[in-house]
C-alpha positions in Angstrom: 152.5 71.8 124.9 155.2 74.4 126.1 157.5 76.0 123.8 161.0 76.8 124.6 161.8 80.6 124.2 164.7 81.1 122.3 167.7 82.0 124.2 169.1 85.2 122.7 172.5 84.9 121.5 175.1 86.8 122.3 177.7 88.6 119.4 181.0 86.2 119.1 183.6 87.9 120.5 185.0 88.1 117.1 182.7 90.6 116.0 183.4 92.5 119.6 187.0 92.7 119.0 186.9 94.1 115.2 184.2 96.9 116.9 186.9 98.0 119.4 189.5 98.1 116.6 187.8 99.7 114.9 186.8 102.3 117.4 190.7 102.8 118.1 191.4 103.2 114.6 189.3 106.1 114.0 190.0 107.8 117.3 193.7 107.3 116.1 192.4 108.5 112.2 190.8 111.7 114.0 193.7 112.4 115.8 196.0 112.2 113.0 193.9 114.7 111.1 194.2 116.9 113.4 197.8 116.9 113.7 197.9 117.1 110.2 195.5 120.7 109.6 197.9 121.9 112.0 201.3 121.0 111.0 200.6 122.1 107.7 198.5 125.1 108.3 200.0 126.9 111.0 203.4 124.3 111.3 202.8 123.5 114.9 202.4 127.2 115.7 199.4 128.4 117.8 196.4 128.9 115.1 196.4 132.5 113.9 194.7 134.0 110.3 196.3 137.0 108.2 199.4 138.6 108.7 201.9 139.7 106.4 201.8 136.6 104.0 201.5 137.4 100.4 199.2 135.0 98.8 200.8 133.1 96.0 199.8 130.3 93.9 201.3 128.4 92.0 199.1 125.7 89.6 202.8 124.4 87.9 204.0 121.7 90.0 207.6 121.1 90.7 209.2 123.4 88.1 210.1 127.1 89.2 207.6 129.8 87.9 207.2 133.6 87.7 206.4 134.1 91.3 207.2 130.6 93.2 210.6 128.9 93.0 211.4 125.3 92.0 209.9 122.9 94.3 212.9 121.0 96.6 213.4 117.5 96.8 213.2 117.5 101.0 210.0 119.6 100.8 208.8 116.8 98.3 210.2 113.9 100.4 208.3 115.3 103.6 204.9 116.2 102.1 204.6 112.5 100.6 205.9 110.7 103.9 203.4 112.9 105.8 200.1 111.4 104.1 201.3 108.1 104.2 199.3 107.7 106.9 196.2 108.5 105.7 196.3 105.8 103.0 197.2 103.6 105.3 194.2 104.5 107.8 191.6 104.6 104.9 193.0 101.2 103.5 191.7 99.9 107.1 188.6 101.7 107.4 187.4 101.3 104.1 188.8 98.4 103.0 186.4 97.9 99.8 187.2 100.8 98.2 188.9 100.8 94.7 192.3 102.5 95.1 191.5 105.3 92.7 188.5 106.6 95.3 191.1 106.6 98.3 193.2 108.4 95.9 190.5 111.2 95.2 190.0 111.6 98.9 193.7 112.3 99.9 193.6 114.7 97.1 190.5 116.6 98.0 191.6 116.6 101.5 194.8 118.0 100.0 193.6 120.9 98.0 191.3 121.6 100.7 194.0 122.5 103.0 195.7 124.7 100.1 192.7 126.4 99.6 192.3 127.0 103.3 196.3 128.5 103.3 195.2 131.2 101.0 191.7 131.7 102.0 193.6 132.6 106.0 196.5 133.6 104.2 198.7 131.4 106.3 200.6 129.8 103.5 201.3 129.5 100.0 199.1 127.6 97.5 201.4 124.8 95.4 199.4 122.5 93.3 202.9 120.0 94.2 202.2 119.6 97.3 198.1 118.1 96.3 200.6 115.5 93.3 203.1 115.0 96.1 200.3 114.7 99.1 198.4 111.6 97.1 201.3 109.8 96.0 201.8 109.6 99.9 198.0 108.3 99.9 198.4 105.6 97.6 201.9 104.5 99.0 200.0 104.1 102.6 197.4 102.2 100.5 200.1 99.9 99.1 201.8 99.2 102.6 198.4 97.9 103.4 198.1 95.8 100.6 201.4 94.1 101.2 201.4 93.8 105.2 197.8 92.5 104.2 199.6 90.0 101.7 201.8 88.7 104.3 199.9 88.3 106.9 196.2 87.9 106.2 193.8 88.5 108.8 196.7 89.7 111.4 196.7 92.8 109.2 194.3 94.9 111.1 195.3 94.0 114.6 199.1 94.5 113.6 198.8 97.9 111.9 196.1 99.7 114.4 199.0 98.8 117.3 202.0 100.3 114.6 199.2 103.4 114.1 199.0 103.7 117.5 202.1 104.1 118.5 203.2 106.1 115.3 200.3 108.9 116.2 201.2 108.8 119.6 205.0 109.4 119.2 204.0 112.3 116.4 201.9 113.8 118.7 204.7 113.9 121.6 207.1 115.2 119.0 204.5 117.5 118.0 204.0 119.1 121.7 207.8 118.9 122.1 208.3 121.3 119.2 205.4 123.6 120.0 207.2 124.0 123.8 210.6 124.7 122.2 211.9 127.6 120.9 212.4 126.5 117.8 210.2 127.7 115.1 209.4 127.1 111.2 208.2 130.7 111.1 206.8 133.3 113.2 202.9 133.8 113.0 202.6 136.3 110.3 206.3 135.9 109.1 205.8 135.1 105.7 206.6 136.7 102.4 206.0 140.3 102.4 204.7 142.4 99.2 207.8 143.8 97.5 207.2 146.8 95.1 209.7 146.3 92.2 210.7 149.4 91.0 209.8 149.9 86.9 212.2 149.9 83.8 214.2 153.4 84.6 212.6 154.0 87.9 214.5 154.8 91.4 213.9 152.4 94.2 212.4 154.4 96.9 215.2 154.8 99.7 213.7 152.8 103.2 213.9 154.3 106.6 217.4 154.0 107.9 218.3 151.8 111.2 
């Protein structure tokens, strides 16, 4: 008696369309990193290590301290709207994970690219910008929660299309500002080493211009 061979079944195009989401959405996630190492590395400048930046750090956030001044509102405003993204791209690639672990990846990722400022010396080292950084994270995390709320299993297909066009129009704004000639600051621009002259001793006079 014949047997019939099984047919082999093809994947439901479900499954098909969630790979290629998927797919965009890390493409999107890697492009966004990049952006981000170097925005806040080298602040859209071309990549450059050392200069005349004097290597501070400062472990107190937000309050002024002995060699760093009081963090500002704006600067805090912009460093938490900038990793919003990341907690919303890790709250659609890893949907399962508690929201403490996405937490402790933003802020890893974080200190990692404070660490990197003063191991290159391209940048000061503010333990406010890591607080201010995952707050960012987890408020990304909680716009995926709600959209996710709202409209179920529409999330994904609705926020890879807003990532999409979010990274793309940050990446034009980003090439538009690295054509201009406007800059954040000159490549090796930073704060220089100022010798404060001792209790009852004479500033050294500098060269005159």
């Amino acid at each position: 008696m014949a047997t019939a061979t099984p047919t082999p079944t093809s994947r439901p195009a479900t499954d098909h369309g969630r790979d290629t989401r998927r797919t965009v959405l890390a493409a999107l996630f890697v492009a966004y990193l990049g952006l981000l190492v170097w925005l806040v590395l080298w602040k859209l400048e071309v990549p450059w290590v050392g200069g005349s930046w004097r290597r501070t750090v400062k472990l107190v956030p937000f309050v002024a301290t002995a060699r760093a001044g009081a963090s500002q509102p704006p600067e805090v405003v912009a460093n938490v709207l900038l990793f919003v993204p990341f907690g919303v791209y890790l709250g659609l690639l890893a949907p399962v994970w508690r929201w403490w672990r996405t937490a402790a990846v933003v802020a890893a990722t974080s200190l990692g690219l404070e660490v990197t400022q003063y191991v290159l010396a391209v940048g000061s080292t503010d333990l406010t910008d890591v607080v201010a950084n995952t707050a960012g994270g987890v408020v990304g995390l909680a716009v995926v929660a709600l959209v996710r709320g709202r409209l179920g299993a529409r999330t994904t297909t609705v926020l890879v299309q807003a990532c999409a066009v979010g990274t793309v129009l940050a990446l034009l704004a980003a090439a538009a500002v690295a054509a201009s000639p406007l800059r954040y600051q000159p490549p090796g621009g930073g704060m220089r080493d100022v010798h404060v002259p001792r209790s009852g001793e004479l500033p050294t006079p500098g060269p005159r211009g």
